[in-house]
C-alpha positions as CSV (number, residue, x, y, z in Angstrom):
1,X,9.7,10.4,78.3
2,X,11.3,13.3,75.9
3,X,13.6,12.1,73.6
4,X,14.5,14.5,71.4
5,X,16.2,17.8,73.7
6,X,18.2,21.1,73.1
7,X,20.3,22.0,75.9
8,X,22.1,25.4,76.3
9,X,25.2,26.5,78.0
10,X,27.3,30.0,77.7
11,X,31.2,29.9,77.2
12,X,34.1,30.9,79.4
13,X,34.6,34.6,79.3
14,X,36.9,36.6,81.7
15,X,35.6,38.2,85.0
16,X,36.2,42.0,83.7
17,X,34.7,41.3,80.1
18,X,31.3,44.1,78.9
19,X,31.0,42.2,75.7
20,X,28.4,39.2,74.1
21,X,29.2,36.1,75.3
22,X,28.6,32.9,73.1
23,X,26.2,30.5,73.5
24,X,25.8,27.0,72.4
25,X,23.3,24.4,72.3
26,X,23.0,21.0,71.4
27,X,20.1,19.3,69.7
28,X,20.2,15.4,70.7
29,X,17.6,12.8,69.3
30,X,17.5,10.1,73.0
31,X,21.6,9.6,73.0
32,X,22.3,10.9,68.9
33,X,24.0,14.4,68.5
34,X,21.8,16.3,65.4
35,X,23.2,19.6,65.8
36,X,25.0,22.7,67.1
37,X,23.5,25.7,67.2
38,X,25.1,28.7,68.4
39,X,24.2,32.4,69.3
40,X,25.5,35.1,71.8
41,X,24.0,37.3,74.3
42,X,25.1,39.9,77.0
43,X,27.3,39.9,79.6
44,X,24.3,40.7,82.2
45,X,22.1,42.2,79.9
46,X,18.2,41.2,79.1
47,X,18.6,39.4,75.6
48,X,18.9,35.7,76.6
49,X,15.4,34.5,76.6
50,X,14.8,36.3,73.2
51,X,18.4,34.7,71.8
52,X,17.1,31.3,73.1
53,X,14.0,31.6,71.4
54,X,15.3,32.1,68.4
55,X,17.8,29.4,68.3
56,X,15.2,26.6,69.5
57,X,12.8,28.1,66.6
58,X,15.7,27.8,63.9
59,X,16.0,23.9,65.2
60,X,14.1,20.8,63.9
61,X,10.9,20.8,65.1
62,X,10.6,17.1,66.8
63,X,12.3,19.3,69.7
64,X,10.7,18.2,73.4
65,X,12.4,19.8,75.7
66,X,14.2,22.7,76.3
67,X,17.1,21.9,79.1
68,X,18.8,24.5,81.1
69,X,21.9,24.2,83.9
70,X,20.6,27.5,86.5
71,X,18.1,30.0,85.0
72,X,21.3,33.0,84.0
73,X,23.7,33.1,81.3
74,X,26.7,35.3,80.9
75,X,26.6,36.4,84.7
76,X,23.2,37.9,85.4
77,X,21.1,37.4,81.7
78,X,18.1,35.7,83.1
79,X,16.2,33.9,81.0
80,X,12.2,34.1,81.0
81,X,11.6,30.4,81.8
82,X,7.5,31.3,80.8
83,X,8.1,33.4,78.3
84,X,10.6,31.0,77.1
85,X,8.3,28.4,77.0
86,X,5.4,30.4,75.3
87,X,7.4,31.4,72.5
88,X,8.8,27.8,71.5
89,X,6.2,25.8,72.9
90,X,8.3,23.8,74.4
91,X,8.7,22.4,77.9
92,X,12.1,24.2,80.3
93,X,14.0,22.2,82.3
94,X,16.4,23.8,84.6
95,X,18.7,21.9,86.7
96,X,20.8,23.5,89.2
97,X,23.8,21.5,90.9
98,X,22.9,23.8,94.6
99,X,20.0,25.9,95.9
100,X,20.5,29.6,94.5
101,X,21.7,31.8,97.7
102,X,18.7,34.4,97.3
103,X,20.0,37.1,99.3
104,X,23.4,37.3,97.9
105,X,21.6,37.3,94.1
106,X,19.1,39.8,95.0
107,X,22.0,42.0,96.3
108,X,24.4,41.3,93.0
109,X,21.5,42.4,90.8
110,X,20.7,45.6,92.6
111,X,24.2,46.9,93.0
112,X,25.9,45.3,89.8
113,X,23.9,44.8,86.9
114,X,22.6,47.5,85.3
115,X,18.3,47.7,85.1
């Protein structure tokens, strides 16, 4: 069972906004808060897994577990669940609250966000 976790989570930020978008995560030891951490990537850009990566390797390191809620911050900056992984050495868990309507992603990402 993992018992020490970092979860991440972006902020609110209006539909129309081009900018960096915060990120926070929270370091918990089983049901014990040890920490905020926070960062910011961009609104559907390509620097989340890097900006993850770098906020789980500033953390302590009895981290176990890496936990995220869908596999996108800030609209469409997808994180690199592998690479993610190989750069922290720590286990991703995503957790999703409904199945990811492919078609409709696939066609955001090629008319939408840039790259």
């Amino acid at each position: 069972m993992f018992a020490h976790a970092i979860g991440f989570d972006d902020a609110p930020f209006a539909h129309g906004w081009r900018g960096d978008v915060p990120v926070i995560g929270t370091v918990y030891a089983r049901t014990t808060l040890h920490g905020v951490v926070s960062g910011r990537v961009r609104r559907d850009g390509r620097n989340s897994t890097a900006e993850l990566t770098r906020l789980v390797n500033r953390s302590p390191d009895h981290l176990q577990l890496i936990l995220l809620q869908g596999i996108a911050l800030a609209g469409f900056n997808v994180v690199d669940l592998h690479a993610l992984h190989a750069q922290t050495g720590r286990p991703v868990l995503v957790v999703a609250r409904r199945d990811p309507d492919l078609p409709r992603i696939r066609e955001a990402l090629l008319t939408r966000v840039p790259g």
